[in-house]
PyMOL commands that place a pseudoatom at each C-alpha (Angstrom):
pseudoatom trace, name=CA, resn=UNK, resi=1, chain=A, elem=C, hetatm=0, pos=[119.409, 58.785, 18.911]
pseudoatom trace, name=CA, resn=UNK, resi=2, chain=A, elem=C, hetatm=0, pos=[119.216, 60.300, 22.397]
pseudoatom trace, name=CA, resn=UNK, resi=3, chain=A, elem=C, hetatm=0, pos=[116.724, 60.366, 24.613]
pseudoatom trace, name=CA, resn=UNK, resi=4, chain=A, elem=C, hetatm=0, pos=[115.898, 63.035, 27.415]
pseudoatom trace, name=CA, resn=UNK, resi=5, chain=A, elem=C, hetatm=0, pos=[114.188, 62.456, 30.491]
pseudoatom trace, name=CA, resn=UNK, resi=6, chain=A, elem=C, hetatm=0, pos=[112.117, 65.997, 30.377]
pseudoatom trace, name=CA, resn=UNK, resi=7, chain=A, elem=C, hetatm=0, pos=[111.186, 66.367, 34.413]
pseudoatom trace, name=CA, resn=UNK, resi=8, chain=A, elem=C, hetatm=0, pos=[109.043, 68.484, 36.118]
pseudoatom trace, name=CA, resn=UNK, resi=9, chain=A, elem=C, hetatm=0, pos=[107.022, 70.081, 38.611]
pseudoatom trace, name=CA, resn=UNK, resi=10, chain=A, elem=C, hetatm=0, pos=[105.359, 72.631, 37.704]
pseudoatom trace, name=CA, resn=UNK, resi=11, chain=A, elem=C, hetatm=0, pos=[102.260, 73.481, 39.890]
pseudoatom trace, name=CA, resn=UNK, resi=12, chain=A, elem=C, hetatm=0, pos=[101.426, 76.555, 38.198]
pseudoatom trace, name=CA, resn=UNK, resi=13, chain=A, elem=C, hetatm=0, pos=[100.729, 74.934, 34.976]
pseudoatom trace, name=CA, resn=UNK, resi=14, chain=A, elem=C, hetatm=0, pos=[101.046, 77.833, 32.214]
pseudoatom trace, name=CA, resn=UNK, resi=15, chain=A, elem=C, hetatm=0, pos=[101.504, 80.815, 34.592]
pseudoatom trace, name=CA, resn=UNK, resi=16, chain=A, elem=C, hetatm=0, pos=[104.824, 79.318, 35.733]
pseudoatom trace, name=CA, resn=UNK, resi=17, chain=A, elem=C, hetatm=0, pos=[107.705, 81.361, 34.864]
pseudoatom trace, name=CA, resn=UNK, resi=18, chain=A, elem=C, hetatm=0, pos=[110.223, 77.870, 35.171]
pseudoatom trace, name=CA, resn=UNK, resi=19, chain=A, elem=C, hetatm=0, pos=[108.124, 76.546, 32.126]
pseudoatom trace, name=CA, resn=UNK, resi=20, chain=A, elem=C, hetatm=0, pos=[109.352, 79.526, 30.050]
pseudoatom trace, name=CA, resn=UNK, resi=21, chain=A, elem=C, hetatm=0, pos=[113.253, 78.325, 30.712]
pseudoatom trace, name=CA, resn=UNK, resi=22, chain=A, elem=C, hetatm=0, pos=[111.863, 74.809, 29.854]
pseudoatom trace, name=CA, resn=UNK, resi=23, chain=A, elem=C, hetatm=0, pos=[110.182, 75.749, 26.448]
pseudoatom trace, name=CA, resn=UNK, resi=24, chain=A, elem=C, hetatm=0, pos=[113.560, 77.763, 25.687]
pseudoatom trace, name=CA, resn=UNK, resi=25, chain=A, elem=C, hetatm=0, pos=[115.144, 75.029, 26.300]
pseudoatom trace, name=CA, resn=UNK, resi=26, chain=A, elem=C, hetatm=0, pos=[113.746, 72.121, 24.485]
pseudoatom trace, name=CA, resn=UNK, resi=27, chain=A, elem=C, hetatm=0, pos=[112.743, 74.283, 21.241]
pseudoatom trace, name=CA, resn=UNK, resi=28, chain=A, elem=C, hetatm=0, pos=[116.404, 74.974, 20.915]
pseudoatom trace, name=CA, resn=UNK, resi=29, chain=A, elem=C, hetatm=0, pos=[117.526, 71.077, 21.661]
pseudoatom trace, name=CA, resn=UNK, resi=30, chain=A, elem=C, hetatm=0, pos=[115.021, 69.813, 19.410]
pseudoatom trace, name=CA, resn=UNK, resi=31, chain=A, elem=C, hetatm=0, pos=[116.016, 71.688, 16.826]
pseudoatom trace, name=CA, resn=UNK, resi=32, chain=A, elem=C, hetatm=0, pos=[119.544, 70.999, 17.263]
pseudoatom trace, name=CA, resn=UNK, resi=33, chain=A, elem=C, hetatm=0, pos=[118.620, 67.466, 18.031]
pseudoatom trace, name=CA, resn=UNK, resi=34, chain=A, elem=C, hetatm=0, pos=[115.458, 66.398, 15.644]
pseudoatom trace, name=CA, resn=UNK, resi=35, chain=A, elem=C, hetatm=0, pos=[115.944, 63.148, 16.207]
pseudoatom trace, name=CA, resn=UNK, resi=36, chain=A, elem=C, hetatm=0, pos=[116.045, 62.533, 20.209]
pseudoatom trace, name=CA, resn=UNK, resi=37, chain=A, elem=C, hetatm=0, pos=[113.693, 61.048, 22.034]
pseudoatom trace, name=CA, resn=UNK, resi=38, chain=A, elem=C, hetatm=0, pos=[111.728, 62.870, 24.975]
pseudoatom trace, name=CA, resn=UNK, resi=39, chain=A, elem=C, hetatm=0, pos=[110.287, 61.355, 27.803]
pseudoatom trace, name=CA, resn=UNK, resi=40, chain=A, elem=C, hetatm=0, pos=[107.720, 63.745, 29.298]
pseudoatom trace, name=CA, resn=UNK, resi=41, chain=A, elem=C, hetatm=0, pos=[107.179, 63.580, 33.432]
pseudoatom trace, name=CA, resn=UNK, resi=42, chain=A, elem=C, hetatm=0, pos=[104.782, 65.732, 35.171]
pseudoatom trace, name=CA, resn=UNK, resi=43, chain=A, elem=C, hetatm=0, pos=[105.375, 65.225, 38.700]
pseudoatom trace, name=CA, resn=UNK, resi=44, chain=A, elem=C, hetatm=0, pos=[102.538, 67.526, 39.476]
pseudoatom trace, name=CA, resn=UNK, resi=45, chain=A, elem=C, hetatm=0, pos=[99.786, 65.446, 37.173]
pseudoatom trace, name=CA, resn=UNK, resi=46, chain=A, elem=C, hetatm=0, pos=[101.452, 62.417, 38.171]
pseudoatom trace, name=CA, resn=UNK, resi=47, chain=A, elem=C, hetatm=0, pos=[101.695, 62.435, 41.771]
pseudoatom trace, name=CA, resn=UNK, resi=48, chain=A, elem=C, hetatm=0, pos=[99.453, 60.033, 42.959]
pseudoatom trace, name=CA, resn=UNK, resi=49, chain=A, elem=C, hetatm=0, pos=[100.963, 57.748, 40.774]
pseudoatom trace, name=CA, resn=UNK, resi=50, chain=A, elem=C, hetatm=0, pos=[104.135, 58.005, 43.237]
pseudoatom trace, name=CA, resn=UNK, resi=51, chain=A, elem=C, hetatm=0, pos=[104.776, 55.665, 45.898]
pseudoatom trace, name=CA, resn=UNK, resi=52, chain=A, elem=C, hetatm=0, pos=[102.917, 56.436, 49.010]
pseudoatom trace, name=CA, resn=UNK, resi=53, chain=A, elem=C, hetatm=0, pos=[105.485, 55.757, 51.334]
pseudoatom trace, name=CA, resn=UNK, resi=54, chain=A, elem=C, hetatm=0, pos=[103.465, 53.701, 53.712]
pseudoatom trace, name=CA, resn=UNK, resi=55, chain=A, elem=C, hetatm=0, pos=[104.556, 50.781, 55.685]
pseudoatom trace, name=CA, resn=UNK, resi=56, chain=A, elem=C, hetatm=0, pos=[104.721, 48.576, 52.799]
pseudoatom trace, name=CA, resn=UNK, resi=57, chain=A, elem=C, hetatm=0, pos=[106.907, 50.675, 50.950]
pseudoatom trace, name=CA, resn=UNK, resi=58, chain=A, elem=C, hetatm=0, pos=[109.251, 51.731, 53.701]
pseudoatom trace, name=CA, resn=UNK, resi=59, chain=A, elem=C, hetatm=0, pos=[109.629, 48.078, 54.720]
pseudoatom trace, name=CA, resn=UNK, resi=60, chain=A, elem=C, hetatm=0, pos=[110.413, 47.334, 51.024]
pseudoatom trace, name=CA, resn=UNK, resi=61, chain=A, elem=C, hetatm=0, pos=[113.317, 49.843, 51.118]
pseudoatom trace, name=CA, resn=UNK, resi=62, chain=A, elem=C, hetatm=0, pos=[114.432, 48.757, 54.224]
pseudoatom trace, name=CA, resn=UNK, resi=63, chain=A, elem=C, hetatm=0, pos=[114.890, 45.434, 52.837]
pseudoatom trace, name=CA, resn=UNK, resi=64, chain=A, elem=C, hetatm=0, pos=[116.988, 46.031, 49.544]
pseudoatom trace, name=CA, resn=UNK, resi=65, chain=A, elem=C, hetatm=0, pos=[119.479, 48.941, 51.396]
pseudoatom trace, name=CA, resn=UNK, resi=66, chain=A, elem=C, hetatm=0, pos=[119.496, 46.757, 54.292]
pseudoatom trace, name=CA, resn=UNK, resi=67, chain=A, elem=C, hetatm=0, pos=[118.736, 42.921, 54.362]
pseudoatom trace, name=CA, resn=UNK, resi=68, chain=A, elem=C, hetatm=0, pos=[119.267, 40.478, 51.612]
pseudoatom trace, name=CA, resn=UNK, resi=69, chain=A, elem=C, hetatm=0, pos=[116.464, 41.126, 49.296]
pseudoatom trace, name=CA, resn=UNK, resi=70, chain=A, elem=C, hetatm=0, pos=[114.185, 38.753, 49.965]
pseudoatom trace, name=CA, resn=UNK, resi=71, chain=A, elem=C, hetatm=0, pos=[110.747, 40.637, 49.641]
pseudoatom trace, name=CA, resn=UNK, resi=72, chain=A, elem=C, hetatm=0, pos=[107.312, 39.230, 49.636]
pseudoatom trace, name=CA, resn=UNK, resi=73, chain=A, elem=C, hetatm=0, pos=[104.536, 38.994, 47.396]
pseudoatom trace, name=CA, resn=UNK, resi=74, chain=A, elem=C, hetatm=0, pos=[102.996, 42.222, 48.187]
pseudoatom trace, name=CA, resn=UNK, resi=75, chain=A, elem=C, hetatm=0, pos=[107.135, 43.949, 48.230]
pseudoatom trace, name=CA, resn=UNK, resi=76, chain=A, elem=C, hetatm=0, pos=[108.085, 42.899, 45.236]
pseudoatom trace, name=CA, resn=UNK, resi=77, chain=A, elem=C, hetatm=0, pos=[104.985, 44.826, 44.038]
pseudoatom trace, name=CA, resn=UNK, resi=78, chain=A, elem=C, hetatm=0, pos=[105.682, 47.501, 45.375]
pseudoatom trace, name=CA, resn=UNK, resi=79, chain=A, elem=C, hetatm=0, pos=[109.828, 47.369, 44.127]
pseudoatom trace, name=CA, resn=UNK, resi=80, chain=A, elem=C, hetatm=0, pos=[108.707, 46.671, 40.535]
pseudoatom trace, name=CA, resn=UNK, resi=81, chain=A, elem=C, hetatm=0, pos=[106.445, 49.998, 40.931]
pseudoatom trace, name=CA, resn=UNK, resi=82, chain=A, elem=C, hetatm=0, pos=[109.625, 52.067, 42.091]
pseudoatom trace, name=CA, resn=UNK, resi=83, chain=A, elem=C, hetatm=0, pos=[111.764, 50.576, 39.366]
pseudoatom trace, name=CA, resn=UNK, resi=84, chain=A, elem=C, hetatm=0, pos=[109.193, 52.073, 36.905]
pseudoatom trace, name=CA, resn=UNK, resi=85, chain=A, elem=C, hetatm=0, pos=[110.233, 54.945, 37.778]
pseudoatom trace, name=CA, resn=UNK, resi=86, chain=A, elem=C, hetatm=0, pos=[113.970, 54.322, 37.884]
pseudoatom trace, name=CA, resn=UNK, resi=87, chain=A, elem=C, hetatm=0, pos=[114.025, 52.390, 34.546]
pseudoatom trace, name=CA, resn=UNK, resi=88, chain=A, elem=C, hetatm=0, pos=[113.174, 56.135, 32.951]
pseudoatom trace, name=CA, resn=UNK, resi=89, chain=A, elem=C, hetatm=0, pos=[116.378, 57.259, 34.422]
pseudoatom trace, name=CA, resn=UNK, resi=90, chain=A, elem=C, hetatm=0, pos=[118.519, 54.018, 33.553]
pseudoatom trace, name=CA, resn=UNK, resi=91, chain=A, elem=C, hetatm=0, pos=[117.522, 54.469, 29.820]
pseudoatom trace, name=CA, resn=UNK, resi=92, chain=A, elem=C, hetatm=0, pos=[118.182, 58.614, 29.593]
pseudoatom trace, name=CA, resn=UNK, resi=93, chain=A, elem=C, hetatm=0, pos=[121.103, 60.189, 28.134]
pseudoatom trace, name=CA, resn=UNK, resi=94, chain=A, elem=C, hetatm=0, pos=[120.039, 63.434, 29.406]
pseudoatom trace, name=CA, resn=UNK, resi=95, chain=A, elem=C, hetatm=0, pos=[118.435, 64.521, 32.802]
pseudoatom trace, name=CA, resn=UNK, resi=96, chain=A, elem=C, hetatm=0, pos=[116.529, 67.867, 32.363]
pseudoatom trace, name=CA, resn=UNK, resi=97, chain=A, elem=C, hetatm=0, pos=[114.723, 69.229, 35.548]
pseudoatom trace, name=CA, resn=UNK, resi=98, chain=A, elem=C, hetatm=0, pos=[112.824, 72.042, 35.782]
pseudoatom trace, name=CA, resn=UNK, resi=99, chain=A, elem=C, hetatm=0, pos=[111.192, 73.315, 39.180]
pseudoatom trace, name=CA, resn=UNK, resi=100, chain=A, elem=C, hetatm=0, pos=[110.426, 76.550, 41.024]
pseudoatom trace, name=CA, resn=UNK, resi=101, chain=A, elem=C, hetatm=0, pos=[111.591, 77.115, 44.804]
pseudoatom trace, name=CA, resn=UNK, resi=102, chain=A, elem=C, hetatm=0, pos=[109.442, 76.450, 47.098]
pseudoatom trace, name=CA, resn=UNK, resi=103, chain=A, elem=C, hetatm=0, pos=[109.780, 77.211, 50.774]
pseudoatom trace, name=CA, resn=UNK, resi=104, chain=A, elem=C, hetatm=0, pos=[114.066, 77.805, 50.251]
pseudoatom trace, name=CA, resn=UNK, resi=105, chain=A, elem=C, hetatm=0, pos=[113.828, 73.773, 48.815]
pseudoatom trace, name=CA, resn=UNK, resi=106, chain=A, elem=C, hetatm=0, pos=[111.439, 72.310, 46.347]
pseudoatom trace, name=CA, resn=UNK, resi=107, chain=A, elem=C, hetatm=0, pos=[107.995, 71.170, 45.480]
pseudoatom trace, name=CA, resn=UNK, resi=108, chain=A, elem=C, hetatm=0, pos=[106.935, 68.362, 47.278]
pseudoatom trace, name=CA, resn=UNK, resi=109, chain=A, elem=C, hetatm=0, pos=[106.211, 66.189, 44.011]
pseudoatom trace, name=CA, resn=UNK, resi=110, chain=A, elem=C, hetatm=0, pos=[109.910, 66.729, 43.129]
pseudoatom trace, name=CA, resn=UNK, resi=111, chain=A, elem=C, hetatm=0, pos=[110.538, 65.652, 46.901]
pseudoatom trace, name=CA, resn=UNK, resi=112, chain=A, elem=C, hetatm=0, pos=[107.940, 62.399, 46.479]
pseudoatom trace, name=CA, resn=UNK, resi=113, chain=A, elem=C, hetatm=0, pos=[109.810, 61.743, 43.049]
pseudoatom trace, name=CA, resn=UNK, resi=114, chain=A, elem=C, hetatm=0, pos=[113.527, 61.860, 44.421]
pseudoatom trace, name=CA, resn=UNK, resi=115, chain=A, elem=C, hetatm=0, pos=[112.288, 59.503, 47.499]
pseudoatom trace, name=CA, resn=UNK, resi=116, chain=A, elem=C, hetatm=0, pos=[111.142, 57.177, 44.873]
pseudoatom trace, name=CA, resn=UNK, resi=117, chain=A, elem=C, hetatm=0, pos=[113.796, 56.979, 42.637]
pseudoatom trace, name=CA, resn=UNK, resi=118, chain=A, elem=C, hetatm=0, pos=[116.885, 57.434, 45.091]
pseudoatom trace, name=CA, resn=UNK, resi=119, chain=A, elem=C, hetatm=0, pos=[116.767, 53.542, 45.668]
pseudoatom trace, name=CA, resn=UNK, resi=120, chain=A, elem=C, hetatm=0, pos=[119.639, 50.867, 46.738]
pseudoatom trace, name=CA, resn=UNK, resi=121, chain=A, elem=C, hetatm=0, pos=[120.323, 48.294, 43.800]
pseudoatom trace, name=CA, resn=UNK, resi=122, chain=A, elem=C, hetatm=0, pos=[118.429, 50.414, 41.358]
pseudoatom trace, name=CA, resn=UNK, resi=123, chain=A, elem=C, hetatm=0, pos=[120.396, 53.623, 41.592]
pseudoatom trace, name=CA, resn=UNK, resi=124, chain=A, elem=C, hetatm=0, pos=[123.104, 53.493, 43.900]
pseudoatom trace, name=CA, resn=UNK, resi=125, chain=A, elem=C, hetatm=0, pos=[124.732, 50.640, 45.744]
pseudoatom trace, name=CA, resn=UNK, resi=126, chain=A, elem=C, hetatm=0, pos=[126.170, 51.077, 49.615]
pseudoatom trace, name=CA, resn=UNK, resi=127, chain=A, elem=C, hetatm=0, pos=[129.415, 49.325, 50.177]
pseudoatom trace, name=CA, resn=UNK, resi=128, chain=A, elem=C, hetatm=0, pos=[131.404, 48.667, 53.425]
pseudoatom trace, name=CA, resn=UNK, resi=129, chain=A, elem=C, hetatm=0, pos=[129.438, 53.009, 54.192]
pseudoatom trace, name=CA, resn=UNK, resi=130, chain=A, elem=C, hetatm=0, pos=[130.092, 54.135, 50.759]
pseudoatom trace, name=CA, resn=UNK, resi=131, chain=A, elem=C, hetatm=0, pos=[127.630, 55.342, 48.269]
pseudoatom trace, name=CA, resn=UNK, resi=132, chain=A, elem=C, hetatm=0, pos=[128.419, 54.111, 44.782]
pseudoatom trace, name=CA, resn=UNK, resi=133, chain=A, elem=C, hetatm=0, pos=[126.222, 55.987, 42.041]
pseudoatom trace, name=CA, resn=UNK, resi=134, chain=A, elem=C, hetatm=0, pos=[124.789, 53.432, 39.082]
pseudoatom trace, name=CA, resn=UNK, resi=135, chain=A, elem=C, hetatm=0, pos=[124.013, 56.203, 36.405]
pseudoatom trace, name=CA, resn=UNK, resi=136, chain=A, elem=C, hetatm=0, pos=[126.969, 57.448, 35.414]
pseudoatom trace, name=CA, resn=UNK, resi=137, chain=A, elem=C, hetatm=0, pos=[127.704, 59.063, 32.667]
pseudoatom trace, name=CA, resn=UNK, resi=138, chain=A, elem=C, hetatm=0, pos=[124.199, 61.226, 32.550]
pseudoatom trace, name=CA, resn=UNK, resi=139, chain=A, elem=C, hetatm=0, pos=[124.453, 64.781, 32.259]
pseudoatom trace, name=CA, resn=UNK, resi=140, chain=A, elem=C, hetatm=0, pos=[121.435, 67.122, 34.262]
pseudoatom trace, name=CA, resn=UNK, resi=141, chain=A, elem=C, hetatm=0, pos=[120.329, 70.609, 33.380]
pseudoatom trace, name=CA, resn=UNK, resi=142, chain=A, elem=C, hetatm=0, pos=[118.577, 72.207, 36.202]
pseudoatom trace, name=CA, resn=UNK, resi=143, chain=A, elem=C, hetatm=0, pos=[116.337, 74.707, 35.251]
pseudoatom trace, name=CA, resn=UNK, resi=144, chain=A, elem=C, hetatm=0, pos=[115.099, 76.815, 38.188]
pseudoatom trace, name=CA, resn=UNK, resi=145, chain=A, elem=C, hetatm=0, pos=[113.496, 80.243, 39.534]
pseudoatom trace, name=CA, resn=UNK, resi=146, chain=A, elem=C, hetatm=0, pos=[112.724, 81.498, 42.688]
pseudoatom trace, name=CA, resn=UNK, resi=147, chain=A, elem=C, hetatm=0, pos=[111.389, 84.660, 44.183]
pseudoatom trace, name=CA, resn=UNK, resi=148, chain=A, elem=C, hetatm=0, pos=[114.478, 85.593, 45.912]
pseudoatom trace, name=CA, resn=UNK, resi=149, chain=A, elem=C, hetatm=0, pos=[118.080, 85.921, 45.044]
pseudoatom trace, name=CA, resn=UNK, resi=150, chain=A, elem=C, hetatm=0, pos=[121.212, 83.329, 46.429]
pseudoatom trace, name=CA, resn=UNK, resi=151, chain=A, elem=C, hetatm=0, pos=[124.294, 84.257, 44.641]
pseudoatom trace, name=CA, resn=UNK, resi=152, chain=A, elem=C, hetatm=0, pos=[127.206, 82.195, 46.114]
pseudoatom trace, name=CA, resn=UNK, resi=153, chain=A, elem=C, hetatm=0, pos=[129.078, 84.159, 48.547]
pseudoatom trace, name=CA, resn=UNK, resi=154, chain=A, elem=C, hetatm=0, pos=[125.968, 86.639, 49.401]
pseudoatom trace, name=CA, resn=UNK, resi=155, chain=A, elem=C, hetatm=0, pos=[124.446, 86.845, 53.028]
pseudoatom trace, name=CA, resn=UNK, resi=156, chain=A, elem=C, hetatm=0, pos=[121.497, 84.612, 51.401]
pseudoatom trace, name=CA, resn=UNK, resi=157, chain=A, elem=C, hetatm=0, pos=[123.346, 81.687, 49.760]
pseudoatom trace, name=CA, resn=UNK, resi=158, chain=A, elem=C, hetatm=0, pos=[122.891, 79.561, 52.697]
pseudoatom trace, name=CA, resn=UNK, resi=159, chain=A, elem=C, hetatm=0, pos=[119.447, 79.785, 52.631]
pseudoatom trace, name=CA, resn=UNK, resi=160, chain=A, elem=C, hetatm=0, pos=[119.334, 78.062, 49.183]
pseudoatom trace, name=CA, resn=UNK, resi=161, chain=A, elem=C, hetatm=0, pos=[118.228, 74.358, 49.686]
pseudoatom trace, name=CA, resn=UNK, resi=162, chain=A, elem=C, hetatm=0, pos=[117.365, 73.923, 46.286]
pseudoatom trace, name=CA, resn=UNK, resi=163, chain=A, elem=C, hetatm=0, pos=[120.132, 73.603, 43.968]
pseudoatom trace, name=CA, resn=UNK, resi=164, chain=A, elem=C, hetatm=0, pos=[122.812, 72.602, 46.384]
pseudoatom trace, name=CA, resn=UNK, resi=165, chain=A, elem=C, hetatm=0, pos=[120.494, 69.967, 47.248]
pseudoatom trace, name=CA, resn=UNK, resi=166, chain=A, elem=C, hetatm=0, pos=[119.593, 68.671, 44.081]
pseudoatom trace, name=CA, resn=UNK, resi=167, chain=A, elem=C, hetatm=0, pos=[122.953, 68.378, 42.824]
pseudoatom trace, name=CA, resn=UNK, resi=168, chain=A, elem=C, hetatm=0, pos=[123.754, 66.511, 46.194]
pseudoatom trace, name=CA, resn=UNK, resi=169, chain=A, elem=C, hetatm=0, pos=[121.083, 64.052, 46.445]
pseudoatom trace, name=CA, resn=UNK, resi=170, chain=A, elem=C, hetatm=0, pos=[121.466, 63.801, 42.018]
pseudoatom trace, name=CA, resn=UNK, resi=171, chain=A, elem=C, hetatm=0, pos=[125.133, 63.161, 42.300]
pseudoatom trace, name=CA, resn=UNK, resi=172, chain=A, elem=C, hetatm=0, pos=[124.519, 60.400, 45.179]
pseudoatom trace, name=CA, resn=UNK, resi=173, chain=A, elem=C, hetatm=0, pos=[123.202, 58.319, 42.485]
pseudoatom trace, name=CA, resn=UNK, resi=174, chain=A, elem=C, hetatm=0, pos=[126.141, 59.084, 39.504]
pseudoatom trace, name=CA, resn=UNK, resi=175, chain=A, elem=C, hetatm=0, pos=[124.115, 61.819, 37.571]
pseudoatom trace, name=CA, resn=UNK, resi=176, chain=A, elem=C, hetatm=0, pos=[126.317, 64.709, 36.207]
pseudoatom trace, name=CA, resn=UNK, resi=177, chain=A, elem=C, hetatm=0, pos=[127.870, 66.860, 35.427]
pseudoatom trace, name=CA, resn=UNK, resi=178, chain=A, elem=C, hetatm=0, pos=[125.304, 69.769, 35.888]
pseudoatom trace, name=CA, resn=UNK, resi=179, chain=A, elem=C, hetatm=0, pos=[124.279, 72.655, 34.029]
pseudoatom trace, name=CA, resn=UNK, resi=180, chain=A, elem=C, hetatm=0, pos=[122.045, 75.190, 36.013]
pseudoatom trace, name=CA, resn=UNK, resi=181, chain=A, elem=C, hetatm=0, pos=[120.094, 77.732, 34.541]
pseudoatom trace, name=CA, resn=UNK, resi=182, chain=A, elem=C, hetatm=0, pos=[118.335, 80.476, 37.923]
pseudoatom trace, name=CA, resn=UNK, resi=183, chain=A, elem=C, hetatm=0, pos=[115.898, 83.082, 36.663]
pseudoatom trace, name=CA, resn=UNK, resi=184, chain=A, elem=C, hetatm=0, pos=[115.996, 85.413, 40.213]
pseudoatom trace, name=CA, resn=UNK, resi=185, chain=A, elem=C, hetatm=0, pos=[115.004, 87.282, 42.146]
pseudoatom trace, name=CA, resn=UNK, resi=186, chain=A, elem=C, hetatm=0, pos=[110.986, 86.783, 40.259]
pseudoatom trace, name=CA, resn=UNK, resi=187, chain=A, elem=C, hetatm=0, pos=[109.484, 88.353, 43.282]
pseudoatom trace, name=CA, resn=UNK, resi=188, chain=A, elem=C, hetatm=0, pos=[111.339, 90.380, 46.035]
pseudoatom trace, name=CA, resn=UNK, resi=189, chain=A, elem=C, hetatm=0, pos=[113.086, 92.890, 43.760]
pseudoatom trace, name=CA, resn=UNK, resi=190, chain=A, elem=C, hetatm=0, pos=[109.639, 94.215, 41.756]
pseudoatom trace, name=CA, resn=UNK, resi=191, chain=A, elem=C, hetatm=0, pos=[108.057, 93.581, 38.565]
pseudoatom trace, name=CA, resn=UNK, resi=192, chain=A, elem=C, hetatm=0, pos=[110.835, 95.093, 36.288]
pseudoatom trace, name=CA, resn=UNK, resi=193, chain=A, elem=C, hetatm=0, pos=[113.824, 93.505, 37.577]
pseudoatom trace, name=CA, resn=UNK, resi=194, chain=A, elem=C, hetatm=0, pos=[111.845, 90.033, 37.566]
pseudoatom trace, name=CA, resn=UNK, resi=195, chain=A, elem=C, hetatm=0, pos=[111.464, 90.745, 33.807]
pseudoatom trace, name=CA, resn=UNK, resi=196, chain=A, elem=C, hetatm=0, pos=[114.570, 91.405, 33.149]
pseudoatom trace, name=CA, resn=UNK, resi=197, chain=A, elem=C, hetatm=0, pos=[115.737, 88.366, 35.303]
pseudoatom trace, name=CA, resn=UNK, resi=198, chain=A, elem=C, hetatm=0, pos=[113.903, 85.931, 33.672]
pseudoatom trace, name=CA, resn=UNK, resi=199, chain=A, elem=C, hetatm=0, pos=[114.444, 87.318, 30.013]
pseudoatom trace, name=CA, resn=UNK, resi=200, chain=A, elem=C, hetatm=0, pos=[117.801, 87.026, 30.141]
pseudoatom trace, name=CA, resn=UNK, resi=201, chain=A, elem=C, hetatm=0, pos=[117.305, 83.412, 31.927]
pseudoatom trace, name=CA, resn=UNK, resi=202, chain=A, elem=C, hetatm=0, pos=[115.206, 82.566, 28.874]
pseudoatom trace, name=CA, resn=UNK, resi=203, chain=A, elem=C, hetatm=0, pos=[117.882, 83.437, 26.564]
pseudoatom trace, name=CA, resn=UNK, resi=204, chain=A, elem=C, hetatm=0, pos=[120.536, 81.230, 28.621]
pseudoatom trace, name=CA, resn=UNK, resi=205, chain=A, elem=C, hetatm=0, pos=[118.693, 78.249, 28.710]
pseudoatom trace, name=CA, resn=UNK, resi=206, chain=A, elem=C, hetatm=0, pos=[118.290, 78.443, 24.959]
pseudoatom trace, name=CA, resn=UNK, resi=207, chain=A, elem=C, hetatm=0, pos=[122.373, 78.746, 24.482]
pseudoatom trace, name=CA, resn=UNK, resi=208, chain=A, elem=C, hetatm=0, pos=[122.992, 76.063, 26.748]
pseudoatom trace, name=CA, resn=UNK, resi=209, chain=A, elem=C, hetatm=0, pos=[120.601, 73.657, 24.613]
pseudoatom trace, name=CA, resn=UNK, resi=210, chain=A, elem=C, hetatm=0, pos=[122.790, 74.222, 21.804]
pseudoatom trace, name=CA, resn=UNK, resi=211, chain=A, elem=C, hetatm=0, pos=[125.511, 72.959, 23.547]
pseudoatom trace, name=CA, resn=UNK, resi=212, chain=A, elem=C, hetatm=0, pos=[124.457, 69.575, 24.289]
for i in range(1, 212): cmd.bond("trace and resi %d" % i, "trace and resi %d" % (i + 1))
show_as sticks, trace
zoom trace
């Protein structure tokens, strides 16, 4: 039995047009898949629940990329809270994040959530300057939509810090490969071509379900 770690920030709750790729998605992998098992994270409802990223936690970091490890009573409380969040990605077979575009990158609860779990010794080691990635062997599908359009090659593709970045800062720590599914442009082209857009998006992310 597999089991998917279902992630994602969705601030728009049922209005969101990402959550349409994501119910495509999962109501044709469950059904291909009865019997996996799906862990549900909303990064939106679950926010605060994030680290905080204070001096405590900083400090804490410092100390396992850096130093030797040695972390006090009040550190190693706050490392056993990251590795909470880290364990969920150690035990996955399947990454599947879904997420809008916000500001040409991503919501800042997907930003607090990759600072948390992007961690030396938990997921990644750094060797003599070289990253080594600790979750291997983890495919991600990246379900996305933004208001614009940033087709590789077109005068706007540079302006895309969302996927590029996602399946950078992903990779860093062994996930992959990656399977992307972009409903665009939702906004800048006009109500019909954002329909059409995200239809056929729909329909895509339901295909590529069958195929894992």
């Amino acid at each position: 039995m597999g089991i998917v770690l279902d992630l994602f920030a969705l601030p728009r709750a049922e209005r969101s047009r990402t959550r349409k790729l994501r119910n495509a998605f999962f109501s044709a992998y469950l059904e291909k898949n009865p019997d996996a098992s799906r862990i549900e994270v909303d990064l939106v409802r679950d926010a605060e629940k994030l680290p905080a990223w204070d001096e405590w936690d900083v400090q804490t970091k410092f100390e396992m990329l850096y130093g030797e490890g040695n972390l006090d009573e009040e550190m190693a409380a706050r490392w056993n809270a990251l590795s909470r969040w880290t364990d969920q990605l150690h035990q996955a077979n399947l990454v599947v994040i879904s997420t809008p575009m916000w500001n040409l990158s991503i919501p800042w609860q997907m930003k607090r959530w990759i600072d948390a779990v992007v961690q030396a010794r938990l997921t990644f080691e750094l060797s003599k300057g070289e990253f080594k990635g600790l979750l291997g062997g983890r495919p991600v599908v990246l379900l996305v939509s933004r208001d614009g359009a940033y087709p590789p090659g077109s005068p706007t593709a540079a302006w895309d810090f969302q996927v590029p970045y996602l399946k950078t800062i992903l990779g860093l720590m062994g996930l992959g490969p990656f399977h992307e599914v972009i409903a665009e442009p939702m906004g800048l082209a006009g109500p019909q071509v954002a329909k059409e857009a995200l239809d056929a998006a729909v329909i895509k992310a339901a295909e590529l379900a069958k195929t894992l």
